[in-house]
C-alpha positions as CSV (number, residue, x, y, z in Angstrom):
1,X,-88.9,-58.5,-41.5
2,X,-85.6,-56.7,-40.2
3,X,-85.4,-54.3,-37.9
4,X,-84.6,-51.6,-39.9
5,X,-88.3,-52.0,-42.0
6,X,-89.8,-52.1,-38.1
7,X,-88.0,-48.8,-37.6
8,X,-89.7,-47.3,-40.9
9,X,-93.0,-49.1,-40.5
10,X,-93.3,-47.7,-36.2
11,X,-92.4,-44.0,-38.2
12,X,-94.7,-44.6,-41.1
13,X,-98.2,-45.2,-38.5
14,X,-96.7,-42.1,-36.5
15,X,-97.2,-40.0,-39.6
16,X,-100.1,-41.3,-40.9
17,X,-101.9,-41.2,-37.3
18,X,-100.5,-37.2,-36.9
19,X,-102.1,-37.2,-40.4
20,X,-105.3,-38.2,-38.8
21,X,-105.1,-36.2,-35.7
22,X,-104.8,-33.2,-37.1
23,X,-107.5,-34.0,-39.2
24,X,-110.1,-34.9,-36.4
25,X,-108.8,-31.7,-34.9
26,X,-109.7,-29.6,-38.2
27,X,-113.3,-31.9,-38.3
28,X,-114.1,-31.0,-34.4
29,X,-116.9,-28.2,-34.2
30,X,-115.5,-25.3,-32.5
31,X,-116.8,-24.6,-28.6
32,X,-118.2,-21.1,-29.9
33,X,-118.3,-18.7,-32.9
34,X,-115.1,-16.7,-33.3
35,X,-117.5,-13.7,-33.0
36,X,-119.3,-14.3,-30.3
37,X,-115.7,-15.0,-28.2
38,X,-114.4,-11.7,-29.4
39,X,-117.5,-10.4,-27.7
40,X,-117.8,-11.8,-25.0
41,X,-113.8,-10.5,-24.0
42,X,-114.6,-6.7,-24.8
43,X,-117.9,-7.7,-22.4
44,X,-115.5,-9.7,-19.4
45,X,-112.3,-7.6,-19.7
46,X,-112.4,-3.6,-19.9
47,X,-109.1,-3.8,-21.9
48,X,-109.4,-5.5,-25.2
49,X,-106.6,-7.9,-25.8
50,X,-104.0,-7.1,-28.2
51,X,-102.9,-8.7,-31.7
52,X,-99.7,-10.2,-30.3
53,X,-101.8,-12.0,-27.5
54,X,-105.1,-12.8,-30.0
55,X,-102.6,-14.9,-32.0
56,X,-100.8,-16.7,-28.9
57,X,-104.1,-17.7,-28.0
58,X,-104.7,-19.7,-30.6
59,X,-103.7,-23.2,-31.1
60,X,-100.5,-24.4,-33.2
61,X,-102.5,-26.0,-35.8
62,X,-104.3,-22.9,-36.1
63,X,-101.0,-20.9,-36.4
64,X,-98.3,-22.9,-38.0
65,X,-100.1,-26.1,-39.9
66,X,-102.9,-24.5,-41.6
67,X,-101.5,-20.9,-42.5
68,X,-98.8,-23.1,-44.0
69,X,-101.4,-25.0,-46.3
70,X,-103.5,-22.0,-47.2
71,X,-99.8,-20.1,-48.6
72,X,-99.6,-23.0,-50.6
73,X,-102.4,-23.5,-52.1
74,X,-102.4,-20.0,-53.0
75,X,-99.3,-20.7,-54.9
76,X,-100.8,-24.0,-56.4
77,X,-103.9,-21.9,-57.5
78,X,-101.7,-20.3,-60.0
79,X,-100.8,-23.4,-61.6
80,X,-104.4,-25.5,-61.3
81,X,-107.1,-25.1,-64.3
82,X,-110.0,-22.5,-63.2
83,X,-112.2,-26.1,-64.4
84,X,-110.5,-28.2,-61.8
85,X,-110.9,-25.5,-59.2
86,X,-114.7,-24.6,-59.9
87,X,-115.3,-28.8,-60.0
88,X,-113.4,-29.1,-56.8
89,X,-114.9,-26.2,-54.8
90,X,-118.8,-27.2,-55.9
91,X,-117.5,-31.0,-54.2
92,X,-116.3,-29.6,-51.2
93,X,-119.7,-27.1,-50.9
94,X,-121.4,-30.6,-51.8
95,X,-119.7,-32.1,-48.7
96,X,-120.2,-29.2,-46.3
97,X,-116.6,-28.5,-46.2
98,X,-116.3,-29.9,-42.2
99,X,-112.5,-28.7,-42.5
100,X,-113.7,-25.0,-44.4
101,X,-110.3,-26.3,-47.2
102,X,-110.0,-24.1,-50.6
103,X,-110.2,-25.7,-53.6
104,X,-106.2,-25.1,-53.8
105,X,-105.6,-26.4,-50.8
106,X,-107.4,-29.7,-51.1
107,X,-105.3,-30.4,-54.5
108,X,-102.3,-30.1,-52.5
109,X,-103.0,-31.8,-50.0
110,X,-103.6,-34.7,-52.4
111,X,-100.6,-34.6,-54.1
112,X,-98.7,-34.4,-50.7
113,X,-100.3,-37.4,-49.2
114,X,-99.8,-39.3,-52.2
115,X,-95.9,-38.6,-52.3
116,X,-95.8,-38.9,-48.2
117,X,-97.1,-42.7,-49.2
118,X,-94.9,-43.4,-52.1
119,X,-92.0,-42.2,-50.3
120,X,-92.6,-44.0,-47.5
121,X,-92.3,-47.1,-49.5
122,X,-89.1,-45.9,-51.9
123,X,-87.3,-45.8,-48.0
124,X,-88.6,-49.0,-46.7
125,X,-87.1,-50.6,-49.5
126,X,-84.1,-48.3,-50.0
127,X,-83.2,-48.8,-46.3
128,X,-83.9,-52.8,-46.2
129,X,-81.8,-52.9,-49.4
130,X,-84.3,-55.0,-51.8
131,X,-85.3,-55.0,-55.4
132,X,-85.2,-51.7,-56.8
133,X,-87.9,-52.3,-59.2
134,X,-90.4,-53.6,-57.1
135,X,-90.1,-51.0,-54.7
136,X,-90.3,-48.3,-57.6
137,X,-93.1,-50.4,-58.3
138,X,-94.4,-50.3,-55.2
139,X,-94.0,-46.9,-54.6
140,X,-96.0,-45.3,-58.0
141,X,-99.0,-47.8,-56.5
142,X,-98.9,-46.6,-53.1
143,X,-98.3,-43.3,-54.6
144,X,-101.8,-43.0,-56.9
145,X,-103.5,-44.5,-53.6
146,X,-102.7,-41.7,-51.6
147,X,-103.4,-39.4,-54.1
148,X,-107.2,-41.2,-54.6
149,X,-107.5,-41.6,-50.6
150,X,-108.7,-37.5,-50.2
151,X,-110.8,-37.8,-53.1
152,X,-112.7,-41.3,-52.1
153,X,-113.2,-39.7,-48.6
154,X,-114.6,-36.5,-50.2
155,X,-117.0,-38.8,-52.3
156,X,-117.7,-40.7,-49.0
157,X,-118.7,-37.7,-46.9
158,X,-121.1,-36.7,-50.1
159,X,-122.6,-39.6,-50.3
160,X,-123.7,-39.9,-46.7
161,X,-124.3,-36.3,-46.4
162,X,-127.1,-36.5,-49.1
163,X,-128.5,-39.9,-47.5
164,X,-128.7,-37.7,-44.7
165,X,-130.7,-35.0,-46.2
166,X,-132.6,-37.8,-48.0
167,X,-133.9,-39.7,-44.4
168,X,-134.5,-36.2,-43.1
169,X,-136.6,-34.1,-45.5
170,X,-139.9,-36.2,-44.5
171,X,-139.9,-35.4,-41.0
172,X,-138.5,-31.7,-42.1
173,X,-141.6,-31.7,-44.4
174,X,-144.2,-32.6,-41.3
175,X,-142.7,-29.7,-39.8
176,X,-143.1,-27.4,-42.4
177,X,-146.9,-28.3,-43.1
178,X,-147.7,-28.0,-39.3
179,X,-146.0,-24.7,-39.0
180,X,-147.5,-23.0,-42.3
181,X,-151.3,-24.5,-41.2
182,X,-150.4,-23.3,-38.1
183,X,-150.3,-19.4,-39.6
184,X,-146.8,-18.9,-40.1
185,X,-145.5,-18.3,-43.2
186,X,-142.8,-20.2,-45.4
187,X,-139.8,-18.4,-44.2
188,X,-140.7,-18.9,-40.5
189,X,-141.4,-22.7,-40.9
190,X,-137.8,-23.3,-42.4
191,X,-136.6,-21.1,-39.1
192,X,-138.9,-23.5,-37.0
193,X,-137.0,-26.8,-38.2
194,X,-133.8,-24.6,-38.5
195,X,-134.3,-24.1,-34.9
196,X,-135.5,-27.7,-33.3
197,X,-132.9,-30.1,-35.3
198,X,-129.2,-29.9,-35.6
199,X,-128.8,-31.8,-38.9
200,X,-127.5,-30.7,-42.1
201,X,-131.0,-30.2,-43.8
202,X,-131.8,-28.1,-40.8
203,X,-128.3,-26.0,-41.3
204,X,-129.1,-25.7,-44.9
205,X,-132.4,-24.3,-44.1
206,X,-130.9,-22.2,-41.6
207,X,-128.2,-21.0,-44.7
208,X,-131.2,-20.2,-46.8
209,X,-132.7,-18.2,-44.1
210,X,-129.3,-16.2,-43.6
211,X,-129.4,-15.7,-48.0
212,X,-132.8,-13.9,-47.7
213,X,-132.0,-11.8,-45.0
214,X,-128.8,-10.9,-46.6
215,X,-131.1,-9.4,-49.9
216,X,-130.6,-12.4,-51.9
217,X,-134.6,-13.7,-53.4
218,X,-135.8,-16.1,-51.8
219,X,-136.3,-19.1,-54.9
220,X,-132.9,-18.1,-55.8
221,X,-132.0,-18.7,-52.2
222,X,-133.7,-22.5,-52.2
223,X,-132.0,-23.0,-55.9
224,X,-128.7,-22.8,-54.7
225,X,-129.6,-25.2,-51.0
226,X,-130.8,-27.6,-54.1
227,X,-127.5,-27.4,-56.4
228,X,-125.3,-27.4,-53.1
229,X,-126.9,-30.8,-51.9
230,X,-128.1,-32.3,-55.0
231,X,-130.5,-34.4,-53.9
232,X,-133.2,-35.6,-56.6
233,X,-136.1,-35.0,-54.1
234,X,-135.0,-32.0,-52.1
235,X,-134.5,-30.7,-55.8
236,X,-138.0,-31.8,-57.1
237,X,-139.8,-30.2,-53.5
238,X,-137.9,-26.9,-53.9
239,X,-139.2,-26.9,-57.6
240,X,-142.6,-27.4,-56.5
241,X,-142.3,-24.7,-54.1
242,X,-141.2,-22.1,-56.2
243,X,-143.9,-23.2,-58.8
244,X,-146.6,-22.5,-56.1
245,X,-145.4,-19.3,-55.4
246,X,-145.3,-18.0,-58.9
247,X,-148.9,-19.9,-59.5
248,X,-150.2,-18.6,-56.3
249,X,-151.0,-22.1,-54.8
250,X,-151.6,-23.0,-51.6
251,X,-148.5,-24.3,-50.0
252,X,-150.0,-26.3,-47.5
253,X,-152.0,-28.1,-50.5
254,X,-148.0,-28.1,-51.9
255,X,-146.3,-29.4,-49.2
256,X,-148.6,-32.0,-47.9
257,X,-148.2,-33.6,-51.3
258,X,-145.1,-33.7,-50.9
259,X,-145.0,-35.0,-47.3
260,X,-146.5,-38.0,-48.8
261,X,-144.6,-38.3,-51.8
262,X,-141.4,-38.2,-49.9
263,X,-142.5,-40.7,-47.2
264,X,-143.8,-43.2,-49.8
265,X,-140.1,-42.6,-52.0
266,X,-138.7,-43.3,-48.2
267,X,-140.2,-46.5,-47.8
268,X,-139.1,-47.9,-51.0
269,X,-135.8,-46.9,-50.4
270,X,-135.6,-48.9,-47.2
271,X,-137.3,-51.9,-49.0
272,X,-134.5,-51.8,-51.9
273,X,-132.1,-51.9,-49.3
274,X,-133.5,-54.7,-48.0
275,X,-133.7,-56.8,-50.8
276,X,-130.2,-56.2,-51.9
277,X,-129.3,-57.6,-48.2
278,X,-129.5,-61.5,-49.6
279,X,-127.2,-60.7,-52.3
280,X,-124.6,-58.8,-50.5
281,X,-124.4,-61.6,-47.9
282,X,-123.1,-64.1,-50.5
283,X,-119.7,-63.1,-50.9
284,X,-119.1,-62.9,-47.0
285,X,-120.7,-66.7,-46.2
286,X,-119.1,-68.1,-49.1
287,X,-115.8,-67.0,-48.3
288,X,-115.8,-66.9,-44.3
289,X,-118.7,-69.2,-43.1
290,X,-118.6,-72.2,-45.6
291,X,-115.0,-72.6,-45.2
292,X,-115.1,-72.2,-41.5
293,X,-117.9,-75.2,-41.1
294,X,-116.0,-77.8,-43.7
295,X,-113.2,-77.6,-41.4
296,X,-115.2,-78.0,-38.3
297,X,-117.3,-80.8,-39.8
298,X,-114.5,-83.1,-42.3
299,X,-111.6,-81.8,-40.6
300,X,-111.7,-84.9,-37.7
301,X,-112.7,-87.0,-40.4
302,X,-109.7,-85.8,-42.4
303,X,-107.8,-86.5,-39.3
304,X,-108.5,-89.9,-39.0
305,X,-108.2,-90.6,-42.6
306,X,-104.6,-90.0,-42.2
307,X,-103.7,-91.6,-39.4
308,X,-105.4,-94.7,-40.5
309,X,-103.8,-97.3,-43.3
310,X,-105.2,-95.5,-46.3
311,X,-103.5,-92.4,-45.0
312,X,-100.3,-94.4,-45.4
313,X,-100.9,-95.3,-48.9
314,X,-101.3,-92.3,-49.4
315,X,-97.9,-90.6,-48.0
């Protein structure tokens, strides 16, 4: 490699780990709610701060990066289908939206990672002076990788998000049916397990709670928790919930039932798992461990081989 493609490559994990950062900035929770800070100055400080020094307090991500990316993806918005938009927003609510992105936003951020990775590549191999057509080559590839990348890590934070909600609702359950044998009523119970778990079936209970005080009904309320995570189970309990309160059953008949049904659909999970862990061990010892032990075991015995007079014959 020449020194001019270690000067790219050094630039090229500079950018992709400022990528990152500012990333695992957007993902940190924040210390406190923005509202609750705001209050607390008018409470500490008998002169409230002003606009100029509000927005000097804030960080440069917070100022510069991310009002840059929200202008535009309001100008991408006017170019995006309303279907790709709708699609992409119900994947990011699916996700819980850790960095709170539009729709728009998360588009162009695709497109721009995916031409910050092809380009990348066109100047390695513009600058180091090789084949053009391997590194146009190179560069669409890299290109449609980097434009996959944000859409594989949205799939990724779905898909544990939901297994998540999936290990959780049993326990959740437990707490439901003691709280609503205990006298208290359905709405309390979710504010019970809202209130003693930090997870995200707990937060989406806690949502819910927020939806019914706001006016909204509350089946209508537990419909959407059930399309926002879209989990077969959660879906299937919610159902069974809003049957009993049309039918007038009793929900601590309702949700023992489902206790058990969700502890027994638990356990087969994790045996499933478990049986697929034979298979998915193949490819890693027939590739890594076999090898590894024919060259410990023949590979003095291929030594000697050589060096003796049949090795000769052989050269």
């Amino acid at each position: 490699m020449t020194t001019p493609l270690w000067i790219v490559a050094i630039l090229a994990f500079f950018v992709v780990l400022a990528i990152v950062m500012v990333i695992i900035g957007r993902n940190a929770p924040e210390k406190m709610d923005p509202i609750s800070e705001r209050l607390a100055e008018f409470s500490i400080s008998d002169e409230p701060l002003t606009l100029a020094e509000i927005e000097l307090s804030l960080t440069f991500r917070e100022r510069i990066v991310w009002p840059f990316f929200n202008r535009i993806g309001k100008i991408a918005s006017r170019f995006t289908p309303q279907a790709t938009l709708m699609n992409t927003a119900k994947r990011l609510e699916m996700s819980g939206n850790p960095m709170q992105l539009e729709p728009a936003v998360f588009l162009t951020a695709r497109i721009a990672i995916g031409i910050v990775f092809g380009g990348l590549i066109f100047v390695v191999f513009a600058i180091t002076g090789r084949s053009w057509a391997q590194g146009l080559g190179l560069s669409v590839l890299f290109l449609i990788v980097g434009f996959a990348f944000p859409d594989m890590w949205l799939s990724g934070r779905i898909k544990s998000r939901q297994t998540a909600v999936f290990r959780a609702l049993p326990d959740a359950l437990d707490l439901l049916l003691v709280c609503v044998e205990a006298g208290l009523g359905f709405d309390s119970s979710m504010g019970k397990v809202h209130e003693k778990w930090n997870d995200d079936l707990a937060l989406e209970f806690g949502r819910v709670l927020q939806e019914i005080r706001l006016g909204k009904l509350r089946r209508e309320a537990l419909r959407d928790m059930a399309d926002r995570l879209d989990v077969p189970e959660l879906t299937s309990f919610i159902a069974a919930v809003i049957q009993s309160e049309q039918l007038g059953v009793s929900m601590g008949k309702v949700l023992r039932i489902q206790s058990e049904q969700m502890r027994v659909r638990r356990r087969q999970m994790v045996e499933e798992e478990a049986n697929k862990a034979p298979i998915k061990m193949v490819f890693p010892i027939g590739c890594l461990i076999f090898p590894s032990i024919m060259i410990v075991l023949l590979g003095p015995a291929a030594l000697m081989l050589l060096g003796s007079s049949m090795g000769d014959m052989m050269r």
